[in-house]
N, C-alpha and C positions, 0 to 999 in steps of 0.2 A: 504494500500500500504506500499510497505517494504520503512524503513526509511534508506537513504542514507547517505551519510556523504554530496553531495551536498546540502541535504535538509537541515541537522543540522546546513551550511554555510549560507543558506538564511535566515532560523528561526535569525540567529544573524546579518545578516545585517542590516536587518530591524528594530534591538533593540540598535545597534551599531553607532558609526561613518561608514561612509563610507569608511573610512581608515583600519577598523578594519574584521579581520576575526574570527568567531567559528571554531577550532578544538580543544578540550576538554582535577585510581588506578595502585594483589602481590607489594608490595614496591622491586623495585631494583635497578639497577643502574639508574643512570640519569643524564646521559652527554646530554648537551645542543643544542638543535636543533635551527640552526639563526630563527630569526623569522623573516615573511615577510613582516609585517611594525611595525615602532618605536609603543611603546605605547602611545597612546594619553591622558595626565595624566589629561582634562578638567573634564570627567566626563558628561559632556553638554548634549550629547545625552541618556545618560542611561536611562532606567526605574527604578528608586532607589527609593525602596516603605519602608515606615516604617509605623509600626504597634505601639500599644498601649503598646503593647509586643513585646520586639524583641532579636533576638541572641546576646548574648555576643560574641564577639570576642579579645580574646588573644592573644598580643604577649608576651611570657613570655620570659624572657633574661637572660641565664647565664651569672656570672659574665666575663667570659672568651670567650665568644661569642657574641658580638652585631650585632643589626640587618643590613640590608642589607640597606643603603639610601635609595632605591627608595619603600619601602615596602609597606608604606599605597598606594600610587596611582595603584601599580599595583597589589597589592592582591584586593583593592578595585572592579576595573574593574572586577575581577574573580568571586568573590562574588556576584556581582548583577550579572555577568550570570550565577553564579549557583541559583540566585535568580528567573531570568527567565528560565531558563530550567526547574526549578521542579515548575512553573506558568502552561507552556505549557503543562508538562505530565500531572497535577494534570486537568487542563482543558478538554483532553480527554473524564477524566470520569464525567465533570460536574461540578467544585469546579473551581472556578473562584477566587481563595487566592493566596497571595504572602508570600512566608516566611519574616518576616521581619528585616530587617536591619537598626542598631540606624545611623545616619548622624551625623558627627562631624559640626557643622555648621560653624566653623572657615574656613577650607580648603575644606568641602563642599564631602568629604570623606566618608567612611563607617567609622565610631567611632568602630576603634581598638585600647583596652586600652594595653599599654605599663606599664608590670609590671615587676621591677628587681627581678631578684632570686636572693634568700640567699647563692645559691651555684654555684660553677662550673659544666657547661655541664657535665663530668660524676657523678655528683651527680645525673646525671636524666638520667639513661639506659633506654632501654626499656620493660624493664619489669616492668607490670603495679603493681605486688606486693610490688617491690620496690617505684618506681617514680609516680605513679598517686594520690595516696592518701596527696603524701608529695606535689605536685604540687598544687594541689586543694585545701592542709590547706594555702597554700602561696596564696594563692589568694582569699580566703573567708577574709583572714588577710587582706588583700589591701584592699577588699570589705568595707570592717569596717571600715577603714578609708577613703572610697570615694566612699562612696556609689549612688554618681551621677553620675557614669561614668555609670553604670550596669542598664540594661533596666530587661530583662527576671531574675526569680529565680531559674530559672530549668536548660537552656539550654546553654549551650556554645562549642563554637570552640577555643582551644589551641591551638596555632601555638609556636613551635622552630625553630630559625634558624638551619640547617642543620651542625652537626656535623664537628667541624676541627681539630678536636681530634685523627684519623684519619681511627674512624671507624663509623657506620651509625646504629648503636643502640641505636636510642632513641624514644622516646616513638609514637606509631603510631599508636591506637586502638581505640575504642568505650568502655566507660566506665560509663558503666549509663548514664544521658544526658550529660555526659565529652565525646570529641572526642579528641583525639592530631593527629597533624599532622604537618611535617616540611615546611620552606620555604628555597627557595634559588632561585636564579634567573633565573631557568624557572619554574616558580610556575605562570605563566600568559596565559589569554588566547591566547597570541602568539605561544606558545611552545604545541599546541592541533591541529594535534596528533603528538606526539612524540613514536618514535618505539623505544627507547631504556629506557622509564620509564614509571614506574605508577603510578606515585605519585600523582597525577593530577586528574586521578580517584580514587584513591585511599585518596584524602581528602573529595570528594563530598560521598562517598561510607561510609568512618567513620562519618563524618555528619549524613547523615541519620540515623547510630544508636544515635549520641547525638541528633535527635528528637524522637524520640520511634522507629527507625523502625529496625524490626528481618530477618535474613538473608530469602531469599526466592529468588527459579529463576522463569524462566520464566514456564509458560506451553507447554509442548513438541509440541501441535498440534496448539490448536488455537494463539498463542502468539510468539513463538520462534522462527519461520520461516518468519512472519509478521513483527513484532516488537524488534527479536532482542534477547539481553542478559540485564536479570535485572540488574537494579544498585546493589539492595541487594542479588542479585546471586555472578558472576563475572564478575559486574560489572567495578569495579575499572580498569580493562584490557581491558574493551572494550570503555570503555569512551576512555580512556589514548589513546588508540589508531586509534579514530574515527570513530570507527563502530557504530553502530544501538543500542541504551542502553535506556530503558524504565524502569518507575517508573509500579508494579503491581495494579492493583485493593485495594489489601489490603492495600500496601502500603498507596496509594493517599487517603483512608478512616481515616489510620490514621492520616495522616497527617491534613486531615481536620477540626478534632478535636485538633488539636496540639494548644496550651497557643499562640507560637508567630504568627500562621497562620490566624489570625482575626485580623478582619478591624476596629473590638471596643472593647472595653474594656467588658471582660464578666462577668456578675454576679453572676457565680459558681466559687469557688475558683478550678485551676484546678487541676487534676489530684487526686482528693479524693478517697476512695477505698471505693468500693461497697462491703455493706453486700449480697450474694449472691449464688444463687443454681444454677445448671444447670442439667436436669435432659434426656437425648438424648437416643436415642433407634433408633440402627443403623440397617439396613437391606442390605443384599450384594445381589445384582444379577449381580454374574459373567457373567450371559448367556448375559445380555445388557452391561457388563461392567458399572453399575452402584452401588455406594454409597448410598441411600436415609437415609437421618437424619429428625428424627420427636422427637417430644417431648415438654417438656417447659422449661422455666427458671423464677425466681425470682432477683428482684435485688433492693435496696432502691434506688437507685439513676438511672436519666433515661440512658437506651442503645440506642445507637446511629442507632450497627452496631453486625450481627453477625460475627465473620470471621472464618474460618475450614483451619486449617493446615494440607495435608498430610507429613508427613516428614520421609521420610526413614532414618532407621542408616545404611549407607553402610559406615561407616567405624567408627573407634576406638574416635575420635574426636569426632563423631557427637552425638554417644549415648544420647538419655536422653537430648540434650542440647542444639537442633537445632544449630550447629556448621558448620554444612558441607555443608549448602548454597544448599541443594536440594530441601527443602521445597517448597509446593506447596501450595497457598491461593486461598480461595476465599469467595467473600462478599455478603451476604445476608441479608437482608432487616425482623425484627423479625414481628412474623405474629399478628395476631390478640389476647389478653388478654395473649402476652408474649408468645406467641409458636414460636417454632422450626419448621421446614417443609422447606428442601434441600435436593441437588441432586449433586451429582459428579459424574462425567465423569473422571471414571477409566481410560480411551482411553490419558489423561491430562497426566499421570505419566511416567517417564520414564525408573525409575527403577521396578522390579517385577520379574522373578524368584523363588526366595528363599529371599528373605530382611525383616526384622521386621520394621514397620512402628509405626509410635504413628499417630493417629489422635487428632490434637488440637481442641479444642471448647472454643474461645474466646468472652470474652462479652466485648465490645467495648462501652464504655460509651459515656454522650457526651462533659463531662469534659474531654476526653482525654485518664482516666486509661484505661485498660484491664487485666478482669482475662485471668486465662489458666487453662483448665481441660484436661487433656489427658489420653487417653484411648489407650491398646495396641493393635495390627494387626501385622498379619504375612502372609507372600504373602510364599505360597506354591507350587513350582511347576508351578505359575503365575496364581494361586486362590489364591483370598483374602481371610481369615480367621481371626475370631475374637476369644479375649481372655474373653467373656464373665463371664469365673466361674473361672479363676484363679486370685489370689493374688499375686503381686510379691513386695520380701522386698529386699532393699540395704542398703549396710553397708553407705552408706555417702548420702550427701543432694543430691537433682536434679537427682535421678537415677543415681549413680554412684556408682564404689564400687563393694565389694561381694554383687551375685546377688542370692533370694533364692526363689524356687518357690511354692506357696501351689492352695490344691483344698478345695472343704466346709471339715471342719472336726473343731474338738478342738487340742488346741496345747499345752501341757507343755512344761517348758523349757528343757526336757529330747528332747519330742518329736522333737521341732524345731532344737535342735543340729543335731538329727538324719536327718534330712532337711540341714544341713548343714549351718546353724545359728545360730551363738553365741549366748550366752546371752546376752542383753545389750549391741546390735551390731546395732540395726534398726534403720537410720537418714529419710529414707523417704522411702514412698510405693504405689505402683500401686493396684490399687483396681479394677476390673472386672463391667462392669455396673450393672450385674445381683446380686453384692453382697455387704454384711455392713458386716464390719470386727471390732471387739471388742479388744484394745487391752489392754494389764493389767502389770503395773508395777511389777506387783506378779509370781510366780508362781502358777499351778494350778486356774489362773482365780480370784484373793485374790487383794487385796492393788486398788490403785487408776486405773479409765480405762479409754478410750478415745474411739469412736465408730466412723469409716469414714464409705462413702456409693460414696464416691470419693476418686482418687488421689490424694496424696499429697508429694508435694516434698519436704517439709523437715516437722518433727513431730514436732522442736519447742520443746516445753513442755514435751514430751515426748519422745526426742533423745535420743538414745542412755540407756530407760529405759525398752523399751518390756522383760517380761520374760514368756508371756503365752499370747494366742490369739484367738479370734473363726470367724470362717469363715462360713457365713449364706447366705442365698437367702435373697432377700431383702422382 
């Protein structure tokens, strides 16, 4: 049944005071909507669960900006329901975990540590090139010296107060497990839905990348119509505004494995990186509109979960870098001695025409990491079609950049200029399943080489050093 905004009102009664109501992200204006009862800063009623491991929570303070008096009680409240909302979604599919949250046990609060910046608010725009790095060295510093405030080593939520400077660029994104997001006072469950901001989904929306999770929506048929708009879609705008917003399948997988989402303390250190193969062999039947993935994989460390991204680039953003929030998942259970063996339902996609697709192949560990392998597709015409036997090279990491394209052949460095590739141009490359590509610092196939039989988004070691390459069946 389709989730209402009534229903999203009674899921929070029932977790709330009786005084208290649920209405729940693009960042833009945010003029304040009254709210319809005071906050009740006791706390009494909540479900505030804390784990072994749990989220850091940030306020970080320009020196020209302090925070807002009422900030712990009422970002508090907020947090344990973003604490029980993604309880609820994750429950859907079976995972009965709470993200966890440290308690100050003085005021009985959520333990948000309170750390001065070294600079004034526009020392911290928001651009992450600028301000994220320099934010997070400011606080691993604090770290060092209080290292008892800090629960998780991974995960944290950055809160700034809200810009009085008198412009609203400051930092708002998902940054590895760093999220930022601002406060000001409607940053409370009172102010949900608000029609004139997103900020409100739009922190629960950058959270979930500071716990692993990648933009993906909903699925056109079985899901979207049912369920809604995902968080990791665009979500942030439908939260904010009390509509229907669900966590995906893959999502609530990874989360499952997530460091702070456990009830004890675990004995794998998390998030370790698996030595590992994956070896898939895709079959189209346009005629059923289905996908079928078979094959195996290898991994040292155990998988949890398989998961299959389709992700169209329909636009200049999204190339190469799942950006554009279209991506589509879904979660498969590995078969028996490590095999492969899935099914997609084509009929799931929304886009198809003419669009190039990557299909992702993640190994979901049960510490938490995941690889990515991805393989290209191009919907033609609205048939799907695979890039089995070609190669493609980009000038920069993650498929970005000049793009060049080969079939099986040898390459000098004559030949791939004539290809339209420089020398000592190659940061990463797509590999075709059906081939193992050689490549050679030398020209004429000479000097050191490196042999992929996968993609790879950045060479590493060999950036920016191809001068000659062969292109084989496997």
């Amino acid at each position: 049944m389709k989730k209402t905004l009534s229903n999203i009102s009674s899921l929070i009664a029932g977790l709330f005071v009786a005084s208290l109501f649920l209405f729940s992200c693009s960042k833009d204006t945010n003029t304040p909507v009254e709210p319809v009862n005071p906050i009740d800063t006791t706390l009494t009623n909540l479900k505030f669960v804390s784990n072994p491991k749990n989220l850091n929570v940030i306020m970080f303070v320009p020196t020209d900006n302090p925070p807002l008096s009422d900030y712990k009680p009422r970002l508090s409240q907020l947090l344990v329901m973003f604490q029980s909302w993604y309880h609820e979604e994750m429950k859907r599919y079976g995972y009965d975990k709470y993200m966890g949250l440290s308690k100050d046990d003085s005021s009985k609060y959520v333990n948000i540590i309170e750390i001065p910046a070294q600079g004034a608010q526009a020392d911290y725009p928001y651009s992450s090139a600028i301000s994220a790095n320099k934010i997070i060295n400011e606080i691993k510093a604090y770290r060092t010296a209080h290292p008892e405030s800090f629960s998780s080593d991974n995960h944290y939520l950055i809160l700034l107060p809200e810009r009085t400077s008198g412009d609203t660029g400051q930092p708002f994104y998902g940054y590895g497990r760093y999220c930022f997001a601002l406060d000001n006072s409607s940053m409370s469950i009172n102010h949900i839905p608000n029609p004139n901001s997103n900020y409100l989904g739009g922190m629960l929306h950058e959270l979930g990348h500071g716990l692993n999770l990648p933009h993906n929506r909903a699925k056109y048929i079985s899901e979207e119509p049912s369920l809604g708009t995902s968080l990791m879609g665009s979500g942030n705008v439908s939260f904010s505004k009390g509509n229907p917003t669900f966590l995906t399948a893959v999502d609530a997988a990874i989360l499952n494995n997530n460091e702070i989402f456990q009830s004890v303390l675990a004995t794998n250190t998390a998030y370790q990186s698996a030595v590992f193969t994956v070896n898939p062999e895709f079959n189209i039947d346009n005629e059923n509109q289905k996908l079928n993935i078979s094959g195996n994989f290898t991994s040292d460390k155990e998988v949890s979960d398989i998961l299959i991204y389709l992700d169209p680039n329909v636009n200049n953003e999204g190339v190469g870098a799942n950006k554009d929030y279209n991506a589509i998942g879904w979660k498969f259970t590995p078969g028996p001695n490590n095999t492969i063996s899935c099914s997609i339902d084509l009929n799931e996609l929304y886009y198809k025409g003419n669009i190039p697709y990557e299909v992702k192949v993640k190994l979901l560990l049960k510490n938490g990491w995941n690889s990515t392998t991805s393989y290209d597709f191009q919907y033609i015409n609205d048939v799907l079609t695979s890039f089995d036997d070609f190669v493609f090279t980009f000038s920069n990491a993650y498929y970005a950049g000049d793009k060049g394209s080969l079939e099986i052949g040898n390459y000098t460095t004559a030949d791939l200029l004539a290809k339209g590739i420089t020398d000592n141009s190659i940061s990463s490359i797509k590999v075709g399943q059906n081939l193992k590509v050689t490549l050679f610092d030398g020209d004429n196939f000479t000097g050191d080489s490196l042999e992929l039989t996968s993609s790879s988004s950045y060479l590493s070691t060999f950036n920016d050093k191809v001068s000659s390459m062969k292109v084989e069946t496997k």
